[in-house]
Kinemage of the C-alpha trace (Angstrom):
@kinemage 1
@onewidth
@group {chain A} dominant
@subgroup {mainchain}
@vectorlist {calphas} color= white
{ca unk a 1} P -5.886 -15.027 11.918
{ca unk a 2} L -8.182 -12.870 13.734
{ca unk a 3} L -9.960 -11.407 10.744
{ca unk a 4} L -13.410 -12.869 9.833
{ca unk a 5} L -15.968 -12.570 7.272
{ca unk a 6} L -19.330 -13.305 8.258
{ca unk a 7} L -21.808 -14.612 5.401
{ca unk a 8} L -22.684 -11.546 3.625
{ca unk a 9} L -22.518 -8.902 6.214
{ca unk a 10} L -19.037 -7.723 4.785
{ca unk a 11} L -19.785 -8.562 1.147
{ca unk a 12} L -22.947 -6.600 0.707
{ca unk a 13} L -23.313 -4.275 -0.931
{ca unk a 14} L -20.011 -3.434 -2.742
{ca unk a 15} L -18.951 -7.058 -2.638
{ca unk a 16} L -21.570 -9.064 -3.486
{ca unk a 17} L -21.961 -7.109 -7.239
{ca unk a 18} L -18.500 -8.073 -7.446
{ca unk a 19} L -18.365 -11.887 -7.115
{ca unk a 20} L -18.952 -12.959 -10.251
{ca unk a 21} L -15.894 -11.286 -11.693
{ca unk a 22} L -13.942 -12.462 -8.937
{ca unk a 23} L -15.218 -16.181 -9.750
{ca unk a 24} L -14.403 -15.065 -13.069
{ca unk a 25} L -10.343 -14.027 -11.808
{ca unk a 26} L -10.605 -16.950 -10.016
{ca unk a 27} L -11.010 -19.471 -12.782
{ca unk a 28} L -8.912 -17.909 -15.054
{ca unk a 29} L -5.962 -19.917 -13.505
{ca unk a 30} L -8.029 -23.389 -15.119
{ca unk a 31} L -10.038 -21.903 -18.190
{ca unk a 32} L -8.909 -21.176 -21.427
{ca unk a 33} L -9.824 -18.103 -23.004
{ca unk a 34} L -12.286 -19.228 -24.832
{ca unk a 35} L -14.283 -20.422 -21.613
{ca unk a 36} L -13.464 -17.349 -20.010
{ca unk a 37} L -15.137 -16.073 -23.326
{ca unk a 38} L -18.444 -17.405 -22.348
{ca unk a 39} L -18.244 -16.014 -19.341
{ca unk a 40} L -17.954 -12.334 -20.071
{ca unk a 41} L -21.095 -12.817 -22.216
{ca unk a 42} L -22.687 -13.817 -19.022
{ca unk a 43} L -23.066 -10.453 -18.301
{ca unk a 44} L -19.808 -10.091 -16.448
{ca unk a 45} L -17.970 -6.867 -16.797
{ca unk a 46} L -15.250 -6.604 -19.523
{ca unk a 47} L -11.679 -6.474 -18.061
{ca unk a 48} L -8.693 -5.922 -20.191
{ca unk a 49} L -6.966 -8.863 -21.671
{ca unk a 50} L -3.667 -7.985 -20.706
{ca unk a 51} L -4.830 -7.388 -17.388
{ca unk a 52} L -6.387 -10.643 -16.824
{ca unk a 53} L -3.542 -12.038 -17.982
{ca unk a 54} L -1.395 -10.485 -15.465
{ca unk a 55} L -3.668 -12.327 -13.281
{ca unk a 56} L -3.827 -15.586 -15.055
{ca unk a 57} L -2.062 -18.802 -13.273
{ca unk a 58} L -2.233 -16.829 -9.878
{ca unk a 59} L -5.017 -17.441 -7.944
{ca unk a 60} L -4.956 -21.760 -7.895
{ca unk a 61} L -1.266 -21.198 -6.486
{ca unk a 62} L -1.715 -18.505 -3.558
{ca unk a 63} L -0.037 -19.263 -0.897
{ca unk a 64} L -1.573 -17.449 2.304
{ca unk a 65} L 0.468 -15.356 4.121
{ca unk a 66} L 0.475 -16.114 8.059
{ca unk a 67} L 0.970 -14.144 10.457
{ca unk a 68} L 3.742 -15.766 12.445
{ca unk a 69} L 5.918 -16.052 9.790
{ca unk a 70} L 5.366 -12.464 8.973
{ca unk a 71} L 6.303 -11.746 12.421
{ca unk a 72} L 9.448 -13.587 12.353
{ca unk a 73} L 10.653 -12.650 9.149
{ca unk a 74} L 9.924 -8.834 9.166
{ca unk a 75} L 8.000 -7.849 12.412
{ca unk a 76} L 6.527 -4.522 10.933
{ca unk a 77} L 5.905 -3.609 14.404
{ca unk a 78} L 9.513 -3.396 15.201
{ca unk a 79} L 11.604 -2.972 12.277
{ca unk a 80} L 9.038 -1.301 9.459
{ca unk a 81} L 10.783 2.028 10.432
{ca unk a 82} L 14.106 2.825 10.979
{ca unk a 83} L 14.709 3.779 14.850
{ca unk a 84} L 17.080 4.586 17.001
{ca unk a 85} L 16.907 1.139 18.513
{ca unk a 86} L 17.523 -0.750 15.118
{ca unk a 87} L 19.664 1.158 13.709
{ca unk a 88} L 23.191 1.447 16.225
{ca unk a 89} L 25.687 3.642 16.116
{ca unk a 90} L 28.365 2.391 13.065
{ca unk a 91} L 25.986 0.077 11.840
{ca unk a 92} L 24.786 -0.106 8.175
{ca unk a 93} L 21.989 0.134 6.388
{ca unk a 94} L 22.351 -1.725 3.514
{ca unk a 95} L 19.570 -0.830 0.231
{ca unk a 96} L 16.998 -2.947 0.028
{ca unk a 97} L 17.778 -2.543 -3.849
{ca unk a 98} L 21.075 -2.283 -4.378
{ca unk a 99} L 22.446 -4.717 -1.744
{ca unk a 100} L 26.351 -3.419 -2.720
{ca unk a 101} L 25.570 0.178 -1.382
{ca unk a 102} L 25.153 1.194 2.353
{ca unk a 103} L 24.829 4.047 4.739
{ca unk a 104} L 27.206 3.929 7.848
{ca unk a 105} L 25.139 4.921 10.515
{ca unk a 106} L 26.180 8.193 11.993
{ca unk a 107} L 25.460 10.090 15.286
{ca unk a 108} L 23.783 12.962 13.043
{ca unk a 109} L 21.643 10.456 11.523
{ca unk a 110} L 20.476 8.608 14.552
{ca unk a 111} L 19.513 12.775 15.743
{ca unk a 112} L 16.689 12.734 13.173
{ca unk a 113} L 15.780 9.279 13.890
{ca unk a 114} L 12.536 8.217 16.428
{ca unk a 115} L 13.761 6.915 19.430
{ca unk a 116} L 11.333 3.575 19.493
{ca unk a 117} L 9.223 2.457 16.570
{ca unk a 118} L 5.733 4.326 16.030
{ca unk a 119} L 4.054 0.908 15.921
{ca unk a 120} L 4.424 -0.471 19.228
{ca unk a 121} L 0.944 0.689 20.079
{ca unk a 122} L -0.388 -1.996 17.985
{ca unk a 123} L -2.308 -4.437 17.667
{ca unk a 124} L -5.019 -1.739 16.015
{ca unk a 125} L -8.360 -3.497 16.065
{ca unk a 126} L -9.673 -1.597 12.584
{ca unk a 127} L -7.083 -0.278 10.061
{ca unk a 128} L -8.602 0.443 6.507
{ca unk a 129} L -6.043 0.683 3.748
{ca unk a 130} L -7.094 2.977 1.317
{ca unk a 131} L -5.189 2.893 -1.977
{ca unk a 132} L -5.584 5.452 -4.599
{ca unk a 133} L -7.456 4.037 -7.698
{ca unk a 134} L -10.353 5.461 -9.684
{ca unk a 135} L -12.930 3.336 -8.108
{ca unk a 136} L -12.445 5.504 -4.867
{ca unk a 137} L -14.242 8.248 -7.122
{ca unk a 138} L -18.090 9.039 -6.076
{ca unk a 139} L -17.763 5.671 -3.893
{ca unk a 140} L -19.088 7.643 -0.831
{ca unk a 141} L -16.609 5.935 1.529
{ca unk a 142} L -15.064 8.893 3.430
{ca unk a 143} L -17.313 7.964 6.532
{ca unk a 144} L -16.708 4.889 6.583
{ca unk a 145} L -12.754 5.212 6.020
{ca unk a 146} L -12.502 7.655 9.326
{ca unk a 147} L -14.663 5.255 11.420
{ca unk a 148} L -11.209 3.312 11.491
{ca unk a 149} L -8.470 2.962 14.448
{ca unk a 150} L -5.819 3.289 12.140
{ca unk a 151} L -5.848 4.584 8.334
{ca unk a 152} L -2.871 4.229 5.692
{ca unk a 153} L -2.189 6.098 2.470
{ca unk a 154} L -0.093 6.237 -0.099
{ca unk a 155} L 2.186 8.688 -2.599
{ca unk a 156} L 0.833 11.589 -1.147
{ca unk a 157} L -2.661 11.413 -2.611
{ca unk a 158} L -5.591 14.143 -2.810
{ca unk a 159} L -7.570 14.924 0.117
{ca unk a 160} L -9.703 17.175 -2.159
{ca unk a 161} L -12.667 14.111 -2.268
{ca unk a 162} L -12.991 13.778 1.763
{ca unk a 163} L -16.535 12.162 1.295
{ca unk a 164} L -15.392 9.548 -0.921
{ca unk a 165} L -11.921 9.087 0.780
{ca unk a 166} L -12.155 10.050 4.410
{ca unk a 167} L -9.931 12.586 6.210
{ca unk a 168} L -8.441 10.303 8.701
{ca unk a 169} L -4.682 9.636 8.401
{ca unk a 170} L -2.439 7.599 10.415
{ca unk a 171} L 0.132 7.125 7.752
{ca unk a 172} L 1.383 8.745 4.547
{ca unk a 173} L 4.193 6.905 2.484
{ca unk a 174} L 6.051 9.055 0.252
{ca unk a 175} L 8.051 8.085 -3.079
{ca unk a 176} L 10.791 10.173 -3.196
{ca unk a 177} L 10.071 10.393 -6.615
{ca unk a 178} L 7.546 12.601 -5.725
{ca unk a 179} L 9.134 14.281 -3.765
{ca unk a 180} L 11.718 15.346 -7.198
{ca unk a 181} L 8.971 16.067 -9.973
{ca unk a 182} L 6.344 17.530 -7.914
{ca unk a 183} L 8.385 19.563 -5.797
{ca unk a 184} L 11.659 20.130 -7.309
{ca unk a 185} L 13.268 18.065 -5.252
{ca unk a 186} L 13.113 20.861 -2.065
{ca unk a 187} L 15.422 22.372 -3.519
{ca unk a 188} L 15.052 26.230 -2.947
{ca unk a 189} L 11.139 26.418 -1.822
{ca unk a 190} L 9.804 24.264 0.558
{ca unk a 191} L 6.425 25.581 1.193
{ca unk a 192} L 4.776 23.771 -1.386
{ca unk a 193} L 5.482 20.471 0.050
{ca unk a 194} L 5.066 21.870 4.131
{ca unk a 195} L 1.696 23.205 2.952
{ca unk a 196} L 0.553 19.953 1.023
{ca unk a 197} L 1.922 17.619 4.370
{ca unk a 198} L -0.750 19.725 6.482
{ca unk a 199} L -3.621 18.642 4.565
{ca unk a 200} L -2.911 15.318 6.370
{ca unk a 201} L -3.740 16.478 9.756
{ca unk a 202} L -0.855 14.815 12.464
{ca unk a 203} L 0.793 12.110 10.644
{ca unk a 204} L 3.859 9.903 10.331
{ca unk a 205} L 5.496 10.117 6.639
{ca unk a 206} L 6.890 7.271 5.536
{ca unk a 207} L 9.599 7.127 3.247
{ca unk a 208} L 11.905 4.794 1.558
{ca unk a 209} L 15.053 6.764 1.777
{ca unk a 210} L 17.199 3.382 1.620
{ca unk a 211} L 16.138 1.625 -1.461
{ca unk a 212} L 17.944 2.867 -4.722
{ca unk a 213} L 21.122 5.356 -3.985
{ca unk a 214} L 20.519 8.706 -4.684
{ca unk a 215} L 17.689 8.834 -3.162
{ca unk a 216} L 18.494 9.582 0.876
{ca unk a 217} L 19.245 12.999 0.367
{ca unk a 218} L 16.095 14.291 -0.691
{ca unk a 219} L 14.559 12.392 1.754
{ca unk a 220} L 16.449 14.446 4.152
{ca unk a 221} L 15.076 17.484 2.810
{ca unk a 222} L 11.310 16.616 3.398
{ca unk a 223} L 12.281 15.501 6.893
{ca unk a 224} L 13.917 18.937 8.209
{ca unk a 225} L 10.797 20.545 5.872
{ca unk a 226} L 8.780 20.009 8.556
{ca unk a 227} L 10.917 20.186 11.618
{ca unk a 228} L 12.297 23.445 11.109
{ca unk a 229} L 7.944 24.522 9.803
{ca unk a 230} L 7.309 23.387 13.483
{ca unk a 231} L 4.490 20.835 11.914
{ca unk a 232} L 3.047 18.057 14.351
{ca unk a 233} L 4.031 15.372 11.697
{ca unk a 234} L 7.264 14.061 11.201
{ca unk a 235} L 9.282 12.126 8.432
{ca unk a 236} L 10.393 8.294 9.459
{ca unk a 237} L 12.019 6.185 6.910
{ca unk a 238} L 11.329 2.666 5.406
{ca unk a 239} L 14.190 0.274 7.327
{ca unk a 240} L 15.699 -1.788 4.279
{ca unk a 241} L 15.997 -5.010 6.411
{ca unk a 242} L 12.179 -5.047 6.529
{ca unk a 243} L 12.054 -4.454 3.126
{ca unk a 244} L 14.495 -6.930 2.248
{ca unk a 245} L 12.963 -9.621 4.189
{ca unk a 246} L 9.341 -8.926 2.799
{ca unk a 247} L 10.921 -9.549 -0.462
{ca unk a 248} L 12.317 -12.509 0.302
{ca unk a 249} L 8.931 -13.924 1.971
{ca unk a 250} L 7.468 -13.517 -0.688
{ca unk a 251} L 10.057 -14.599 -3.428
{ca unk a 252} L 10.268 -17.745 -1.132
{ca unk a 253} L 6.545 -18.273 -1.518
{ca unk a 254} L 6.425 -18.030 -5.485
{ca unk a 255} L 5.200 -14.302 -5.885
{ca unk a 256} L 8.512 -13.035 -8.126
{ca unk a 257} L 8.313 -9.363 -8.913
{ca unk a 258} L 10.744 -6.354 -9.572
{ca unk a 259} L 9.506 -4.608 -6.518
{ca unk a 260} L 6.592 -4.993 -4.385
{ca unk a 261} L 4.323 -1.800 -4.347
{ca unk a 262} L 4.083 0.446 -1.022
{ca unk a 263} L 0.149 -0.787 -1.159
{ca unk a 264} L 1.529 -4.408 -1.169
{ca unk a 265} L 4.257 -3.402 1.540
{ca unk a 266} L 1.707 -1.849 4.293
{ca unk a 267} L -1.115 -4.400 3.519
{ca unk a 268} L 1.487 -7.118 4.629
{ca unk a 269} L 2.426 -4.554 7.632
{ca unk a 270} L -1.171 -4.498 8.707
{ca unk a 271} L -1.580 -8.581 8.232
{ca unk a 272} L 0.708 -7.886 11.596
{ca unk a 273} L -0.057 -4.576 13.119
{ca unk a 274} L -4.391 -4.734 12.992
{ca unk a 275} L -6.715 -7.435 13.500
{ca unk a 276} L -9.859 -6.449 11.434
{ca unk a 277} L -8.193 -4.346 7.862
{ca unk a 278} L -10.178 -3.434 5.216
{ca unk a 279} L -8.850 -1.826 1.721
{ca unk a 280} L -10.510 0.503 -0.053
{ca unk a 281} L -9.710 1.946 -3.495
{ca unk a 282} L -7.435 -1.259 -4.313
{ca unk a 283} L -8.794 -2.066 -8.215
{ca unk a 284} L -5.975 -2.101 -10.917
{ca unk a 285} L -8.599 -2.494 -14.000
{ca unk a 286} L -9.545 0.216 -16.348
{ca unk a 287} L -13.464 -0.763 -15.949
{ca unk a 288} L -15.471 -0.125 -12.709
{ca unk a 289} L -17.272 -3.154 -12.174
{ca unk a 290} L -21.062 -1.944 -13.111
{ca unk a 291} L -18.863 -1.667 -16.737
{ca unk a 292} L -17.701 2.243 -17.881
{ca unk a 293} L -14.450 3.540 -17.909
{ca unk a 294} L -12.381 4.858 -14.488
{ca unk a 295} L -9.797 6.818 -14.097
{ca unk a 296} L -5.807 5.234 -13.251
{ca unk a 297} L -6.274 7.662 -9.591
{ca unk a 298} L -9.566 8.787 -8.349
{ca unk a 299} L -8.149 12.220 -8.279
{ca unk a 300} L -6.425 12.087 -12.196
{ca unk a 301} L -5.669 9.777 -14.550
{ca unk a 302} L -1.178 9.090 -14.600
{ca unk a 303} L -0.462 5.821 -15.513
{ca unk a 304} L 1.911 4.311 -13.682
{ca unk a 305} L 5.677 3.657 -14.904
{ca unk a 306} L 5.441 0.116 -17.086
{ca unk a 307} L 7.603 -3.055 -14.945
{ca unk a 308} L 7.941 -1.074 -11.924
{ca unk a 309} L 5.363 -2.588 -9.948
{ca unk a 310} L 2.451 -5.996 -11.154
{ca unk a 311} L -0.992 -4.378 -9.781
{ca unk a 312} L -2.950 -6.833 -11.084
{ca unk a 313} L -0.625 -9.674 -9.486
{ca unk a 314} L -1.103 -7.815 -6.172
{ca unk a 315} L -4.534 -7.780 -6.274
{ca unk a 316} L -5.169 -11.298 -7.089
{ca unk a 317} L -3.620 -11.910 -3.909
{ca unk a 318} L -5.975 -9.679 -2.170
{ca unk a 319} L -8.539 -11.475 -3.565
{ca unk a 320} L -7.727 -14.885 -2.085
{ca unk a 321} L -6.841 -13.070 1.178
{ca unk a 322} L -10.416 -11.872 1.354
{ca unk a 323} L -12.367 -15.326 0.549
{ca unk a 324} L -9.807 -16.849 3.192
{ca unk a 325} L -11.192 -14.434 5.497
{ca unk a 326} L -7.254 -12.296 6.091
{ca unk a 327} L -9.086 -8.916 5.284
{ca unk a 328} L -11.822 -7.741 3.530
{ca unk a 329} L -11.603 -5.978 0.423
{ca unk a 330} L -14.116 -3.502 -0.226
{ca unk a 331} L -14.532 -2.467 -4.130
{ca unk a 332} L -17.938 -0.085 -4.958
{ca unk a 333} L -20.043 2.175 -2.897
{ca unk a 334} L -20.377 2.442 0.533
């Protein structure tokens, strides 16, 4: 992997405060509670005890995700999106989550479809992930976010906090779930959603239109939103086979979840797509590390459905990623 740390140049200063809970995640996998215990009176931050749970058993098994085999299994470069190229006329697109349900791939489809992947630009030499938890809040990173090549987001998140979050965006995914509760599905007006897209600046939208049935139409909706409001960004959708096959990776390496989480998806995309990625704002704990309370977001505080998605899981994984030198994951101020 071409991603290095380098002593404590990348661990200083939001990292560095942060290593002694990380030891603490880390032996959590070959303590009992009652040594973990005598840790947190060592003056290490309380975490939750569910969520070190989650974490518990995780971090002695990691297995390191490579690069080649993410390449031959998914190639995110080729196949994250659905194009025109990988997706034929009469083919099907199966759902990544309900494997008995397709869409037959029709001419009026492939219209609305790009005509080569977005991604073939890559590799990106500096992509920052920036995820949307509460530690984001009054972290002063927004400089340090747009000083990237290549920036992700996720769900549609506030761009209300640019000094703590950057206004750089490459990427946007979209849960079409938002798409229904906070704007009504598109149905009717579609202003509301055109208006809150352009807060993005130019951007690519990405959407998983092909996972649970249902949910394509919608989809739809936000796509000719902004084609027919003339904006500079456009919709692209999630292709299932990636999806599918980042699954299975990762089932096939021992990580066995409902569903990955659209963080978890485009960190993996970026292991192939960017050489040098750091995440910001990736913290799934209710207590900032200096110790008081954080909001779920860093822009409110909605908890996430329950089973949906295992945050904490995720994020042990980033953990070992970082001390293995995959990425860097920054957590505190900048």
């Amino acid at each position: 992997m071409t991603n290095i740390i380098i002593g404590e140049v990348y661990v200083k200063p939001g990292l560095l405060k942060m290593h002694k809970l990380w030891v603490l995640l880390l032996a959590v996998a070959a303590v009992s509670f009652a040594s973990m215990g005598f840790l947190v009176l060592k003056n290490i931050p309380d975490v939750d005890v569910a969520e070190i749970e989650a974490c518990q058993g995780l971090l002695s098994n990691i297995t390191q995700p490579q690069k080649a085999e993410l390449g031959h299994c998914c190639n995110a470069s080729t196949w994250l999106a659905v194009t025109q190229e990988n997706a034929p006329l009469d083919s099907s697109l199966v759902y990544d989550m309900s494997s008995s349900k397709g869409l037959k791939v029709s001419s009026g489809f492939r219209e609305i479809l790009p005509k080569k992947s977005p991604f073939l630009d890559g590799p990106y030499k500096t992509c920052a992930v920036v995820g949307n938890g509460g530690i984001l809040r009054n972290s002063s990173c927004g400089s340090k976010i747009d000083e990237h090549e290549f920036v992700i987001r996720f769900n549609l998140p506030s761009m209300d906090f640019p000094d703590d979050v950057g206004r750089k965006t490459n990427v946007v995914t979209v849960n079409p779930s938002i798409l229904n509760t906070r704007f009504h599905g598109l149905v009717g007006r579609r202003l509301p959603f055109v208006k809150a897209a352009s807060s993005y600046g130019k951007t690519w939208f990405l959407i998983p239109a092909f996972s649970f049935p249902g949910l394509s139409e919608v989809s739809y909706r936000a796509f000719y939103a902004l084609e027919d409001s003339g904006s500079e960004s456009h919709v692209i959708f999630f292709h299932p086979q990636y999806l599918s096959a980042l699954s299975k990776y990762w089932r096939d390496h021992g990580f066995h979840v409902y569903r990955l989480s659209s963080g978890f998806m485009l960190v993996n995309a970026a292991l192939e797509l960017c050489q040098h990625i750091t995440l910001y704002g990736f913290w799934p704990f209710s207590l900032h590390p200096d110790g008081y309370s954080l909001t779920h977001h860093y822009y409110d505080n909605m908890l996430p459905k329950k089973h949906m998605h295992s945050m904490p899981k995720e994020f042990a994984y980033y953990v070992d990623m970082h001390f293995h030198g995959v990425l860097q994951v920054h957590v505190g101020q900048c």
